[in-house]
SETOR-413070 format. One line per 4 residues: for each residue x, y, z of N, C-alpha, C. Coordinates in steps of 0.02 Angstrom, whole numbers, padded with zeros to 5 digits, always signed. Layout:
X/Y/Z/X/Y/Z/X/Y/Z; ...
***
This chain:
-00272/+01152/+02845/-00265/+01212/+02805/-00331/+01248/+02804; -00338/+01320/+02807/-00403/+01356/+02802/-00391/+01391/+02735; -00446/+01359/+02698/-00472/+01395/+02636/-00498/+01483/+02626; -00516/+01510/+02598/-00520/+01580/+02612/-00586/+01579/+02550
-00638/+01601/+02557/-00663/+01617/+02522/-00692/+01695/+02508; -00683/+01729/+02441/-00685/+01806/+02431/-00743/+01802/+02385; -00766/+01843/+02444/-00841/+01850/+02409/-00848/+01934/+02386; -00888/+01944/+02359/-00894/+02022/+02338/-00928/+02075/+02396
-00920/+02054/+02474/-00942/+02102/+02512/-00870/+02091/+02566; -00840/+02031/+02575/-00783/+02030/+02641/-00746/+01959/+02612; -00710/+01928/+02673/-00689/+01879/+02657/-00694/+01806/+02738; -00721/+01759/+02716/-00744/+01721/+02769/-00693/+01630/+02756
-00680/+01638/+02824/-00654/+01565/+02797/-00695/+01512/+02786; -00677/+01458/+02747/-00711/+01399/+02742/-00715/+01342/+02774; -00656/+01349/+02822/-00662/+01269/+02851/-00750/+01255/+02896; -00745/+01203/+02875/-00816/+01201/+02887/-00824/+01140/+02939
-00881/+01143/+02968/-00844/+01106/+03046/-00922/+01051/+03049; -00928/+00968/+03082/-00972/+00962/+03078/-00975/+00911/+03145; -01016/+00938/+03201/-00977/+00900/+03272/-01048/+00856/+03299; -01030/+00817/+03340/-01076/+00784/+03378/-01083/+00807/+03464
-01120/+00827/+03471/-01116/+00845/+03558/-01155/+00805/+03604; -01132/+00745/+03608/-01150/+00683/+03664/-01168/+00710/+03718; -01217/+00699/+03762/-01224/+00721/+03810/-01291/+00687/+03861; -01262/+00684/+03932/-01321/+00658/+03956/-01344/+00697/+04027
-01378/+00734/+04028/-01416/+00784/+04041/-01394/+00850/+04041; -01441/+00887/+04067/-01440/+00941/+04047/-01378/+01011/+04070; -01339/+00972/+04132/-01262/+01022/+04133/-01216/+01010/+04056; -01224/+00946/+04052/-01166/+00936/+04002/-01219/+00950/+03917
-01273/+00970/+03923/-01283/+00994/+03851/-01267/+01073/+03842; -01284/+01109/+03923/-01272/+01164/+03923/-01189/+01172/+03898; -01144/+01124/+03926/-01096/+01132/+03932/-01043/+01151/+03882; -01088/+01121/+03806/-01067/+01103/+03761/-01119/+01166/+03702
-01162/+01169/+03719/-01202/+01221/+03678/-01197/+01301/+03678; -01182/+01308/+03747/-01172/+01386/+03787/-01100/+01409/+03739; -01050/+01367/+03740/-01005/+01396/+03695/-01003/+01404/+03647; -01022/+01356/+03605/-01022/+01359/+03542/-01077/+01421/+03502
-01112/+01452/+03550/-01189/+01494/+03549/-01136/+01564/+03522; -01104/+01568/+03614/-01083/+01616/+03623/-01023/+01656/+03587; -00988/+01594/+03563/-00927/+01602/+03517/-00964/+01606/+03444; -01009/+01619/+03427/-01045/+01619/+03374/-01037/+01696/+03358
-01091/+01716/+03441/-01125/+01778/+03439/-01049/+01844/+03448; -01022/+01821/+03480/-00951/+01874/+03476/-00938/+01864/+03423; -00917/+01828/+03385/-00874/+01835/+03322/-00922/+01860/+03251; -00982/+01868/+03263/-01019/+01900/+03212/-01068/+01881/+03164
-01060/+01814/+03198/-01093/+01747/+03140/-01141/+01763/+03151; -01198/+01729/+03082/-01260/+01706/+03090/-01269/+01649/+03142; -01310/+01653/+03195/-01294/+01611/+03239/-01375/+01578/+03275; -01386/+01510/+03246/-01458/+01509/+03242/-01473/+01418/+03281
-01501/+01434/+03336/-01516/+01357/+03377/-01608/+01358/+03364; -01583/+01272/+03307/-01654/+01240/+03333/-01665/+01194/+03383; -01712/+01190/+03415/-01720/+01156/+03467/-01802/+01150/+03486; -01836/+01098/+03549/-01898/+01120/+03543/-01892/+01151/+03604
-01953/+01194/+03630/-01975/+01230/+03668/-01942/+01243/+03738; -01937/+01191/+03767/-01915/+01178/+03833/-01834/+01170/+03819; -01802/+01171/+03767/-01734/+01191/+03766/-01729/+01246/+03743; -01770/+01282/+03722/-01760/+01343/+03695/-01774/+01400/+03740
-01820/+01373/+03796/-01811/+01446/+03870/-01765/+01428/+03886; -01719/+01338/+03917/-01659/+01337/+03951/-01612/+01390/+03906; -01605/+01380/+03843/-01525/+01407/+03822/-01542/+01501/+03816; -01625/+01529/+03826/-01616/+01595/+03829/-01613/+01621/+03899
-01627/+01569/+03950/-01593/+01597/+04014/-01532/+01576/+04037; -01494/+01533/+03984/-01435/+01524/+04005/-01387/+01574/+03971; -01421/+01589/+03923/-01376/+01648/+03868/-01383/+01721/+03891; -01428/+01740/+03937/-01448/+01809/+03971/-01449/+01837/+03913
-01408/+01895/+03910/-01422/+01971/+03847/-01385/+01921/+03774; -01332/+01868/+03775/-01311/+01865/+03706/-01372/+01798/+03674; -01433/+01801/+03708/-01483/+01755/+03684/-01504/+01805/+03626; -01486/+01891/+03640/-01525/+01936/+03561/-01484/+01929/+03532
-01426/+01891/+03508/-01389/+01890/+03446/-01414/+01805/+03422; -01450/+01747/+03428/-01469/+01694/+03415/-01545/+01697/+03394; -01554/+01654/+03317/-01612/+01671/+03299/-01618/+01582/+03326; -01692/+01584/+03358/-01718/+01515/+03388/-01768/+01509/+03331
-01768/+01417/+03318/-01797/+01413/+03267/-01840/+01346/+03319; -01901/+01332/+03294/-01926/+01261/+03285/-01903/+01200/+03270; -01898/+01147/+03305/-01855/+01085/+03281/-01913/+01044/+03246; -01952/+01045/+03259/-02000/+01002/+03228/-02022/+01040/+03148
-02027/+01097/+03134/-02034/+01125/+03102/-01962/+01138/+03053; -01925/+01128/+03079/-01849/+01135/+03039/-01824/+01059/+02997; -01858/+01014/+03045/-01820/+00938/+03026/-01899/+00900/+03023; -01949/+00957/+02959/-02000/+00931/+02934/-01993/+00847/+02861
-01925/+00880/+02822/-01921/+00854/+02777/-01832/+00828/+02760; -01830/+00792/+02789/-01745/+00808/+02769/-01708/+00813/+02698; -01718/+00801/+02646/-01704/+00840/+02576/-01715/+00910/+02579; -01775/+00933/+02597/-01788/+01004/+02600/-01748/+01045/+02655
-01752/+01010/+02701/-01684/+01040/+02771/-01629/+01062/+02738; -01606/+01005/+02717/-01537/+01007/+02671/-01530/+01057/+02643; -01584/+01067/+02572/-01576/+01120/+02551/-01561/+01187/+02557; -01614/+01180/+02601/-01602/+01265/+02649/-01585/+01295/+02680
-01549/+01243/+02734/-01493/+01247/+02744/-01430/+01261/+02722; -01415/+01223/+02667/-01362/+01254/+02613/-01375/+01312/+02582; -01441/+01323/+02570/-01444/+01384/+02536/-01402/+01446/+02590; -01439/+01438/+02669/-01418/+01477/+02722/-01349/+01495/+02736
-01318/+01435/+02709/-01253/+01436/+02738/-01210/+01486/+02668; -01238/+01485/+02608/-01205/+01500/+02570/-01213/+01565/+02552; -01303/+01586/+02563/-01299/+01660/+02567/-01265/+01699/+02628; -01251/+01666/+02682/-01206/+01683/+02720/-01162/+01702/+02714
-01112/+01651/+02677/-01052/+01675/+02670/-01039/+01709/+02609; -01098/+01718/+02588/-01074/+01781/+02529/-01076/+01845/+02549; -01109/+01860/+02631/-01138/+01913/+02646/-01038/+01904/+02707; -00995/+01863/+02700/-00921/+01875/+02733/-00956/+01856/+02804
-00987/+01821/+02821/-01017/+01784/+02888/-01014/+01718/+02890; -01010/+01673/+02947/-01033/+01595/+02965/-01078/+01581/+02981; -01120/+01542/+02936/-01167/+01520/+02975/-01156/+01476/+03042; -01192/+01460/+03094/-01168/+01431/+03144/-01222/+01405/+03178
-01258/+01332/+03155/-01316/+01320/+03165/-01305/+01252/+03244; -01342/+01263/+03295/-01337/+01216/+03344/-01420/+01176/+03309; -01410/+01108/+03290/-01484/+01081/+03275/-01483/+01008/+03327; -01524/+01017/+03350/-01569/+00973/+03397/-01620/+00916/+03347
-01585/+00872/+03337/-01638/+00841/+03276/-01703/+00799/+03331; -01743/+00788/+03276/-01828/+00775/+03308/-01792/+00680/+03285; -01794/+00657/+03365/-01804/+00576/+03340/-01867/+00532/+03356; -01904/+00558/+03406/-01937/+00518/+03461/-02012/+00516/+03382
-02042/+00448/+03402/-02090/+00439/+03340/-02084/+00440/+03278; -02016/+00424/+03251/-02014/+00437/+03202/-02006/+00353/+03182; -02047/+00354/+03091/-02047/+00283/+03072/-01976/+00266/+03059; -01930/+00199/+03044/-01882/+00175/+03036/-01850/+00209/+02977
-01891/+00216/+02928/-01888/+00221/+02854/-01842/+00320/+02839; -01921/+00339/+02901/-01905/+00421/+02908/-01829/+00408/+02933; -01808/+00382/+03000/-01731/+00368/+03037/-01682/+00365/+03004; -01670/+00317/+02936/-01624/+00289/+02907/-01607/+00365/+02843
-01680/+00399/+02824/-01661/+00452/+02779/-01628/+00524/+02819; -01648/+00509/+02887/-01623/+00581/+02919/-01540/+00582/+02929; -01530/+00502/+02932/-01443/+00490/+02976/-01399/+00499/+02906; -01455/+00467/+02843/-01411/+00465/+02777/-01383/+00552/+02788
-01444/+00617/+02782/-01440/+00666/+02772/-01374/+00688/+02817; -01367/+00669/+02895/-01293/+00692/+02930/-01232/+00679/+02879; -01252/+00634/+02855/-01180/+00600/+02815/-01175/+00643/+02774; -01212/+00659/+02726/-01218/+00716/+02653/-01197/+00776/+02682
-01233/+00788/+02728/-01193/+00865/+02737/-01118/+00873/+02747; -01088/+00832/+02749/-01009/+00817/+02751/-00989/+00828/+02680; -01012/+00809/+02633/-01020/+00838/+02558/-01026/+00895/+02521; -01104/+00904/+02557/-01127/+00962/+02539/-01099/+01027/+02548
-01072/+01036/+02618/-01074/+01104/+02656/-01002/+01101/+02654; -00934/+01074/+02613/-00892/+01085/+02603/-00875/+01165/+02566; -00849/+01197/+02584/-00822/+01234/+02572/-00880/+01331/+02599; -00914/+01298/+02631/-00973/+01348/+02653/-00930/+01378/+02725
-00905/+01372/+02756/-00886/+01392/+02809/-00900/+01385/+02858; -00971/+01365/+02872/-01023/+01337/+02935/-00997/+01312/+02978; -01011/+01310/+03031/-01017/+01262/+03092/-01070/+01238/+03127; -01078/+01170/+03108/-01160/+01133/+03162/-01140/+01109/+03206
-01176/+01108/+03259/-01169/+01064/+03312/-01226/+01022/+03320; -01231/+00951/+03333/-01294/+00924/+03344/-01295/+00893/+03406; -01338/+00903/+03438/-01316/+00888/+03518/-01392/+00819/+03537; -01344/+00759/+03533/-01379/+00708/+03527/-01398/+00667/+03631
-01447/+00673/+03650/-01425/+00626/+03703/-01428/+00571/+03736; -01410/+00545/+03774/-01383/+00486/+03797/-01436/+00435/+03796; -01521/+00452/+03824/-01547/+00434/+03823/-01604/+00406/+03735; -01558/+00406/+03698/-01601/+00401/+03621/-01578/+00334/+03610
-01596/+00292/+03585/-01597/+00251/+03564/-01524/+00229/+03540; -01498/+00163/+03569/-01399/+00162/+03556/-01406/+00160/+03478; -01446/+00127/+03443/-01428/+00130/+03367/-01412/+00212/+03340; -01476/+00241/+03355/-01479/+00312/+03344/-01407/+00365/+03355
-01369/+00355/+03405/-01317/+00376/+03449/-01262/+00353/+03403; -01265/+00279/+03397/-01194/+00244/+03357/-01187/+00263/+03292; -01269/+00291/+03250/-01248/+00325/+03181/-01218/+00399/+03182; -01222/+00420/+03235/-01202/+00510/+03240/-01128/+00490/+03250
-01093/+00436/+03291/-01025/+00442/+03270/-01012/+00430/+03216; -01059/+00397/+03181/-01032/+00367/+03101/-01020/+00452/+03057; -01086/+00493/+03077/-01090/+00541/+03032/-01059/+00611/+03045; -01022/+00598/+03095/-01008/+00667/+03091/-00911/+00658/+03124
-00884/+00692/+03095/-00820/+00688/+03098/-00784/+00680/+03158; -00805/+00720/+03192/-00791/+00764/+03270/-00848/+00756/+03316; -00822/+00745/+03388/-00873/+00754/+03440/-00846/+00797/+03481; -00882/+00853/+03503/-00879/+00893/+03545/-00898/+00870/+03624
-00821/+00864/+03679/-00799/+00865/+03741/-00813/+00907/+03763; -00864/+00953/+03800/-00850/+01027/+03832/-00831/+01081/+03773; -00790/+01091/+03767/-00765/+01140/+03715/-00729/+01113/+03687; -00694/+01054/+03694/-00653/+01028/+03655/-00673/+00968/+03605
-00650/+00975/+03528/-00671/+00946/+03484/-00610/+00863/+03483; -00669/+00817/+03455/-00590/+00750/+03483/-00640/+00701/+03407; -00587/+00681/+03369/-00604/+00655/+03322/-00646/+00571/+03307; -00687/+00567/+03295/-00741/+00498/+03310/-00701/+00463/+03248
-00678/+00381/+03300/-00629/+00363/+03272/-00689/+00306/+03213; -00729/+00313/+03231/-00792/+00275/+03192/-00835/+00303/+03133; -00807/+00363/+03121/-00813/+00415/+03064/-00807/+00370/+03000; -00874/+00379/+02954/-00866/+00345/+02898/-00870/+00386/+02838
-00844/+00377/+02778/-00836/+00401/+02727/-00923/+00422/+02698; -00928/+00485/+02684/-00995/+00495/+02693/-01038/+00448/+02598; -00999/+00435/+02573/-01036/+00383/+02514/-01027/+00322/+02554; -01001/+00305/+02586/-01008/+00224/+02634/-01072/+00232/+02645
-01051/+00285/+02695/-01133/+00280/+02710/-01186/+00256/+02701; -01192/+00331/+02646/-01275/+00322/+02604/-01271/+00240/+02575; -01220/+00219/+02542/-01215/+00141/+02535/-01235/+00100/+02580; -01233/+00096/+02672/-01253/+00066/+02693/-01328/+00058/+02699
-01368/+00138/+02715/-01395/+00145/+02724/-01458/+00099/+02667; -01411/+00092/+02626/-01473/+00048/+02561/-01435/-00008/+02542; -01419/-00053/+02572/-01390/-00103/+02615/-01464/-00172/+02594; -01528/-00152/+02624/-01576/-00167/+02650/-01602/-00188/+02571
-01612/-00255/+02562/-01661/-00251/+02491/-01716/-00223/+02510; -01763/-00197/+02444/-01814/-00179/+02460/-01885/-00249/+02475; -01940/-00234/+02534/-01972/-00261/+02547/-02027/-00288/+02438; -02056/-00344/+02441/-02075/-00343/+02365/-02149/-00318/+02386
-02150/-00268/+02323/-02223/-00266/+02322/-02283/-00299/+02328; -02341/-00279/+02342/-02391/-00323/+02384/-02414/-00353/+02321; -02454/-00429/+02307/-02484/-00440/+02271/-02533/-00419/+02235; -02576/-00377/+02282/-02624/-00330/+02228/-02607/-00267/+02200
-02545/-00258/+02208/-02515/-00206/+02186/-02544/-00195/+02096; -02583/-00119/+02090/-02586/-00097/+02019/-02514/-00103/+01976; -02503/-00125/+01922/-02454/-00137/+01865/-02442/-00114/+01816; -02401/-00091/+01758/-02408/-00053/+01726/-02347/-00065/+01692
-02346/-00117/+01625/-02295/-00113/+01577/-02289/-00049/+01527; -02229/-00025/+01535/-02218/+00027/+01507/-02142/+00023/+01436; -02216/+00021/+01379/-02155/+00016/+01314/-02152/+00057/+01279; -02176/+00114/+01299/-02182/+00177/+01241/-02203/+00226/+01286
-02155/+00283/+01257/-02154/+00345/+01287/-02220/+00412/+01301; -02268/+00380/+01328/-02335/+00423/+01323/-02349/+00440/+01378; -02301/+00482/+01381/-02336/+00511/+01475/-02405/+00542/+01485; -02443/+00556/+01405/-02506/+00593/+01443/-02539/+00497/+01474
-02533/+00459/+01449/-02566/+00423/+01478/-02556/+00388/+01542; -02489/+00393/+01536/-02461/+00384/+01616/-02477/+00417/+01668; -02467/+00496/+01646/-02492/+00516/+01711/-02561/+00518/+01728; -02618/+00503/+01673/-02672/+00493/+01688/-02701/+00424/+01707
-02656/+00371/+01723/-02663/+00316/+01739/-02635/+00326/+01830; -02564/+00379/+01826/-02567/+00383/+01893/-02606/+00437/+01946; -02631/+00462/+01917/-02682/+00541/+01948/-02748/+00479/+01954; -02760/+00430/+01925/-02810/+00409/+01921/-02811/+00367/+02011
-02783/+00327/+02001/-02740/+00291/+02044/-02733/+00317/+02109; -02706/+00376/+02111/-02697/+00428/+02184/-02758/+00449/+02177; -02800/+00465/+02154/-02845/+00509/+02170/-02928/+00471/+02224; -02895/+00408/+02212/-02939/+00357/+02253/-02922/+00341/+02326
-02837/+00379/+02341/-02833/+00367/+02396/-02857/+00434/+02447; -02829/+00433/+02491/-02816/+00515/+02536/-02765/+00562/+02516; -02730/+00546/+02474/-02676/+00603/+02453/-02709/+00674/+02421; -02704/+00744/+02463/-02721/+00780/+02449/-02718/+00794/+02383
-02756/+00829/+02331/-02719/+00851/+02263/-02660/+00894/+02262; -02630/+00915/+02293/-02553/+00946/+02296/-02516/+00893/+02298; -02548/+00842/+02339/-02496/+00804/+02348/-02493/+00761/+02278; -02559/+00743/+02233/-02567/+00700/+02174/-02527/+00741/+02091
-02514/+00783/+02121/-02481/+00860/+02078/-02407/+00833/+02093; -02396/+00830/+02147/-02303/+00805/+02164/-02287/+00756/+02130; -02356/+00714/+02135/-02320/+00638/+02110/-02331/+00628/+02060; -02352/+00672/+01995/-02377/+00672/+01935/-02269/+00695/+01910
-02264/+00756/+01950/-02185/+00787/+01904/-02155/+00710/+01934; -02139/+00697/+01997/-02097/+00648/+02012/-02080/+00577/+01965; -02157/+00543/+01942/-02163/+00484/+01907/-02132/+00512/+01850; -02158/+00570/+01815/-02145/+00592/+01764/-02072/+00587/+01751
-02015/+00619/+01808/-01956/+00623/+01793/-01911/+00556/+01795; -01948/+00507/+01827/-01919/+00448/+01865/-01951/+00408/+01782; -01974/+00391/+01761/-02005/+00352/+01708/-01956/+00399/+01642; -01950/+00450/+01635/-01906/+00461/+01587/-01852/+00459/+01584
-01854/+00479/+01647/-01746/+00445/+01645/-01757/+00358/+01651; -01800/+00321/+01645/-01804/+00243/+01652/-01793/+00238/+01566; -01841/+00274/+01511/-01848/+00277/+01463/-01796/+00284/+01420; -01732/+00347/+01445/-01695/+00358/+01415/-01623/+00321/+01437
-01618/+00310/+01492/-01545/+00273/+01508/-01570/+00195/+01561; -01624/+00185/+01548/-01643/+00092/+01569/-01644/+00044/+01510; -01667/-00013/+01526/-01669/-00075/+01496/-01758/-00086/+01499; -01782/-00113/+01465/-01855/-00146/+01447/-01838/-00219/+01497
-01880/-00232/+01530/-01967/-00210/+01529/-01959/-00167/+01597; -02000/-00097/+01572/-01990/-00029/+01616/-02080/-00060/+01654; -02081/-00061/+01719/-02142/-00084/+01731/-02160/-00014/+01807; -02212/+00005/+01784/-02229/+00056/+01840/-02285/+00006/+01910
-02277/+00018/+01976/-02334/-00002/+02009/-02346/+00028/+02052; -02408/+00039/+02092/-02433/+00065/+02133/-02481/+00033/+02178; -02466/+00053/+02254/-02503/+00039/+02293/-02514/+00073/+02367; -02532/+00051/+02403/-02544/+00080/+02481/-02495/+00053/+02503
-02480/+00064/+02581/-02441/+00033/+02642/-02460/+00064/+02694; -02469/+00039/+02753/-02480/+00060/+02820/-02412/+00074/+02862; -02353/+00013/+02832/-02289/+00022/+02887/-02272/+00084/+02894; -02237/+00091/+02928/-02206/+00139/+02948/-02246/+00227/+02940
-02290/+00221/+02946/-02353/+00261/+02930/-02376/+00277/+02867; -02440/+00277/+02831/-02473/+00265/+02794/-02454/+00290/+02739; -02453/+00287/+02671/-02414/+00312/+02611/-02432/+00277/+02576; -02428/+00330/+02501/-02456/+00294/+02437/-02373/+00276/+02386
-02386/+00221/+02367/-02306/+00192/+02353/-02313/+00191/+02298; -02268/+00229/+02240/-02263/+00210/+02150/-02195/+00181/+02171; -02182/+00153/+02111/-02130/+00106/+02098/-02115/+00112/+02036; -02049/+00087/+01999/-02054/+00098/+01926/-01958/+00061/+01928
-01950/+00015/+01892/-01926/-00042/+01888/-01906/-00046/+01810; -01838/-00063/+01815/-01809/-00073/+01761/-01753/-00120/+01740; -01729/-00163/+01700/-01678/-00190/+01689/-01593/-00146/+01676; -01602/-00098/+01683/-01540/-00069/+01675/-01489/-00042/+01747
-01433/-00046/+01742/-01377/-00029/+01789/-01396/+00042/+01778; -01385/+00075/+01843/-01330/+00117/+01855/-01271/+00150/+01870; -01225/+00174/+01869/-01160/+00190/+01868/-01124/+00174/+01946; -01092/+00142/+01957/-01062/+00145/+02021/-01033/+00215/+02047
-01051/+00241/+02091/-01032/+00304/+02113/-01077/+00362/+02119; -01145/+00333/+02076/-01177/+00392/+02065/-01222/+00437/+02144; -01215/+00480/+02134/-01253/+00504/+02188/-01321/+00511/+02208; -01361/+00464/+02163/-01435/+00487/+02163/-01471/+00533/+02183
-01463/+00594/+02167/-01486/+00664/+02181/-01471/+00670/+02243; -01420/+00654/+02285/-01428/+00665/+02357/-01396/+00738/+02380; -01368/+00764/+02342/-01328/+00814/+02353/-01350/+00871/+02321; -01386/+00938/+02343/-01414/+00977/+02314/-01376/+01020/+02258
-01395/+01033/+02188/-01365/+01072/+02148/-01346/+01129/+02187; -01304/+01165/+02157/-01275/+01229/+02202/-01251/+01278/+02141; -01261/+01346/+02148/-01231/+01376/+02072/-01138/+01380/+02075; -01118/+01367/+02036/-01048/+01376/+02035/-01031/+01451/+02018
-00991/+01472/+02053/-00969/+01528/+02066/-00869/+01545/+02020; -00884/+01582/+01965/-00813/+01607/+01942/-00772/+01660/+02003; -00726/+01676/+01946/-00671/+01707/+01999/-00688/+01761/+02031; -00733/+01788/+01994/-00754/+01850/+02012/-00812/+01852/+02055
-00836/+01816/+02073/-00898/+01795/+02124/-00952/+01802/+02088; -00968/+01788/+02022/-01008/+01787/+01982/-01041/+01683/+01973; -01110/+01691/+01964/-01137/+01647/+01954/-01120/+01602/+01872; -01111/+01552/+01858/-01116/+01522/+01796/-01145/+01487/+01776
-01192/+01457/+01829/-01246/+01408/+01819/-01245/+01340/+01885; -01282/+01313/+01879/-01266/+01248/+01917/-01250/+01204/+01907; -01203/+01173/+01949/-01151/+01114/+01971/-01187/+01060/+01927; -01160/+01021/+01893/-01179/+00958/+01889/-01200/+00968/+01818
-01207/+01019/+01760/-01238/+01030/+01702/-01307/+01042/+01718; -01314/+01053/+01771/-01388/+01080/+01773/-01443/+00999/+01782; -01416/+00964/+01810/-01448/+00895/+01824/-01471/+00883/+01905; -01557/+00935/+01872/-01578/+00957/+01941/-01629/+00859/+01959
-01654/+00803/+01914/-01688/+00776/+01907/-01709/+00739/+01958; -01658/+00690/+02004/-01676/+00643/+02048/-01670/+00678/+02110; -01645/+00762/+02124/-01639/+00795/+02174/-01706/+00815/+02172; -01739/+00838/+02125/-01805/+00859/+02109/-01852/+00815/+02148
-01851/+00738/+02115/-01888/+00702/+02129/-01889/+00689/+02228; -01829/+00695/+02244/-01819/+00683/+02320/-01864/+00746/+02360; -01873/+00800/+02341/-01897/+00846/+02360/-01970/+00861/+02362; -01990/+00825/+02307/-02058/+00809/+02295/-02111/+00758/+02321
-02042/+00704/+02343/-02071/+00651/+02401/-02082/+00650/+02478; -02100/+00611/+02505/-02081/+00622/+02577/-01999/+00572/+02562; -02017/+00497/+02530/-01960/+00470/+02554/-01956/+00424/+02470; -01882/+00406/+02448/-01856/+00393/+02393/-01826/+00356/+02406
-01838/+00286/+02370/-01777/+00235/+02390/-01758/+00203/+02323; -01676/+00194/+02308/-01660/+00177/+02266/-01606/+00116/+02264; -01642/+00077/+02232/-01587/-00001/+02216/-01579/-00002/+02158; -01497/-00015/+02143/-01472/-00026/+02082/-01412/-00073/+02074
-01427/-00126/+02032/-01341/-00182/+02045/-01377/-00237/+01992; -01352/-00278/+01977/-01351/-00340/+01933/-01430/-00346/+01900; -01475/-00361/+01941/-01546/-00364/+01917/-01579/-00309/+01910; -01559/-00265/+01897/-01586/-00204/+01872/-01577/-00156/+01916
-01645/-00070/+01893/-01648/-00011/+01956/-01718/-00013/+01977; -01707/-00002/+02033/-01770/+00016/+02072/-01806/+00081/+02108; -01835/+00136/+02093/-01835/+00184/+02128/-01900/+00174/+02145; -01926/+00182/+02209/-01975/+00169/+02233/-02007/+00256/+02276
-02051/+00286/+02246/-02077/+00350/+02300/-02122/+00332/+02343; -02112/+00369/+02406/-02172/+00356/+02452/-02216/+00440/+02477; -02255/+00432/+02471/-02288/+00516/+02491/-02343/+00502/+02532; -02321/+00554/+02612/-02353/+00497/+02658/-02432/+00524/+02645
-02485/+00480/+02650/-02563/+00502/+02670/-02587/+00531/+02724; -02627/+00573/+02732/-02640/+00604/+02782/-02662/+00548/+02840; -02676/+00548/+02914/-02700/+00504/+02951/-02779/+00513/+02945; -02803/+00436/+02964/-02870/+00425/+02951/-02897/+00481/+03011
-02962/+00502/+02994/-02982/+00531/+03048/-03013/+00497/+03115; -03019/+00508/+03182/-03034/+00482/+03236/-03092/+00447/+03228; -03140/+00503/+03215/-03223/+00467/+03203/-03224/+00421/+03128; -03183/+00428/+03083/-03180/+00378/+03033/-03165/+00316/+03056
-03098/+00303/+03105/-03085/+00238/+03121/-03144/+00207/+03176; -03185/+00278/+03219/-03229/+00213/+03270/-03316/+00236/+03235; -03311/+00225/+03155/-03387/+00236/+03107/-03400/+00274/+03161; -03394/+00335/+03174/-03445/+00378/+03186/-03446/+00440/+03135
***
C-alpha cells in the first residue's frame, strides 16, 4: 500500500525504500547505481550520491549531463559520526518531503580502518533507519562490495530489507527485525573496567561537584576542551536519569583505553532495570506534525536525553538486565603526535 503524505506545498508518497546493492566490481556497481541516480533525477527528487572521490568522477562520467541534477557529497565526511548522520539525514529527508519531493540518497559507507566498536555502531545505525525514515518517502541505496569483509556484507543483508539485482529489487530473506538487531548488536557483555580505573560513589545529587570531579579528570588527558564541554552535558544527563529512575549504589568511573583507538571512557553504573523495549535514544526525536501540517512538538514528550547524550559522544554503550544498567561513553582522543611517540 502507498501512503500519501500532504504537506502544505504538494503531495509526495511515503513508501520509503531501503536496498542493498551487492556488487563486485565496477560494471555491476555501475549497474545498479546509474539507475537508481537517473530515475531520481527525472522524476524530480532530491537526488544526492555520497561516495569517495574515485567513485564520484566514475558516476559523473557515467551520468554525462544528468550528473547536474545529483548533489555529490563526501563519504568520509558524511559517515563522520553515525548518530549525527542519522540525524541529518532524517532531518533531509523530511524537509524534503515537506518541500512534495524524495529524497533519494545513494551512500557508499566508509568501512576500511574502522575500529570494531566504530563497525558494530554504524551496522546498528542501517537497522534504525528502517525505523526512523518510515514514513519520509526516501529511497537509499547502499552499494556494498564484494570485496569487504564477509561479516561486514552478512550484516547489510541483516539490515536492509531489499537487495538491489540490476534494477530489480528481490527481498533478503535474512532481513531482521530492526530492534533484533540493535539487541544483537549488545549481545557482547561489556569488557570490565581497568583496575586503576578513577571511582566515584555517587549518593547525593550534586552535580556541581561531579562535574568538577569530571572536567578535572578529562582535563589531564588530550581531550580537547570542546570535547571536556561534551562530556560535562553527557555525564550530567546520564547520572541524572541514574538518580532519578536507578537503584543505589550509582557509582561513576573513569579512565583511558587504547583499543580500538584511543578514548577517554566515563562509566556510570547502577542497580536498576530498565524497561524491556526501550529504545535507548536510538531513534532521533522528530516534530509531530497535525492535520494541517502544522508542528506540535516532539515525538516522544519531548525526551530528547539519551539521544542527546549519543550525539555528544563518539560511541555509547548500554547494558541493562538482572544486575543492573550500564551506560558507558567513549569520546575518542586526539592521536599522539609523531615526534611525541619517537621523544623528539
Amino acid at each position: 500500500m502507498i501512503i500519501v503524505i500532504r504537506t502544505g506545498w504538494a503531495t509526495v508518497s511515503a513508501s520509503f525504500t531501503h536496498r542493498v546493492l551487492p556488487y563486485d566490481g565496477v560494471d555491476e556497481f555501475l549497474g545498479g547505481a546509474l539507475p537508481f541516480l537517473r530515475d531520481g533525477v527525472d522524476a524530480g527528487d532530491r537526488v544526492v550520491a555520497v561516495t569517495g572521490v574515485g567513485r564520484e568522477e566514475l558516476l559523473r562520467d557515467a551520468l554525462g549531463p544528468a550528473a547536474a541534477g545529483v548533489e555529490f557529497a563526501d563519504a568520509a565526511t558524511w559517515y563522520a559520526h553515525p548518530t549525527r548522520t542519522l540525524a541529518d539525514c532524517l532531518g533531509d529527508a523530511d524537509n524534503t518531503a515537506w518541500q512534495g519531493r524524495r529524497l533519494r540518497v545513494l551512500g557508499d559507507p566508509v568501512w576500511a580502518s574502522r575500529p570494531p566498536l566504530e563497525v558494530i555502531e554504524w551496522q546498528r545505525v542501517e537497522a534504525i533507519v528502517n525505523v526512523a525514515f518510515q514514513g519520509t518517502g526516501a529511497s537509499l541505496l547502499c552499494p556494498y562490495a564484494a570485496s569487504l569483509p564477509a561479516g561486514v556484507v552478512a550484516a547489510a543483508r541483516r539490515t536492509h530489507p531489499e537487495s538491489l539485482r540490476g534494477v530489480r529489487a528481490v527481498a533478503n530473506p535474512g532481513y531482521m527485525d530492526p530492534w533484533a538487531y540493535s539487541a544483537l548488536c549488545d549481545g557482547e557483555p561489556l569488557p570490565p573496567p581497568p583496575g586503576d580505573a578513577d571511582a566515584l560513589k555517587i549518593d547525593r545529587p550534586d552535580l556541581y561537584w561531579l562535574r568538577a570531579y569530571v572536567s578535572d579528570y578529562a582535563r589531564q588527558t588530550r581531550l580537547p576542551e570542546e570535547g571536556v564541554q561534551r562530556l560535562l552535558v553527557a555525564v550530567t544527563e546520564v547520572v541524572t536519569n541514574a538518580l532519578r529512575h536507578g537503584e543505589p549504589p550509582i557509582v561513576l568511573r573513569l579512565w583511558t583505553d587504547a583499543s580500538g583507538g584511543p578514548a577517554l571512557v566515563c562509566e556510570v553504573t547502577d542497580e536498576g532495570r530498565w524497561p524491556s523495549g526501550a529504545a535507548y535514544g536510538l531513534v532521533p526525536p522528530r516534530p509531530a506534525v497535525d492535520g494541517t501540517g502544522g508542528e506540535t512538538g516532539a515525538e516522544g514528550g519531548g525526551r530528547f536525553g539519551l539521544w542527546a547524550v549519543r550525539l555528544l559522544c563518539s560511541i555509547v554503550q548500554i547494558r541493562a538486565g538482572d544486575g543492573g544498567t550500564t551506560v558507558r561513553l567513549r569520546l575518542a582522543l586526539p592521536a599522539v603526535p609523531a615526534e611525541s611517540v619517537n621523544g623528539v
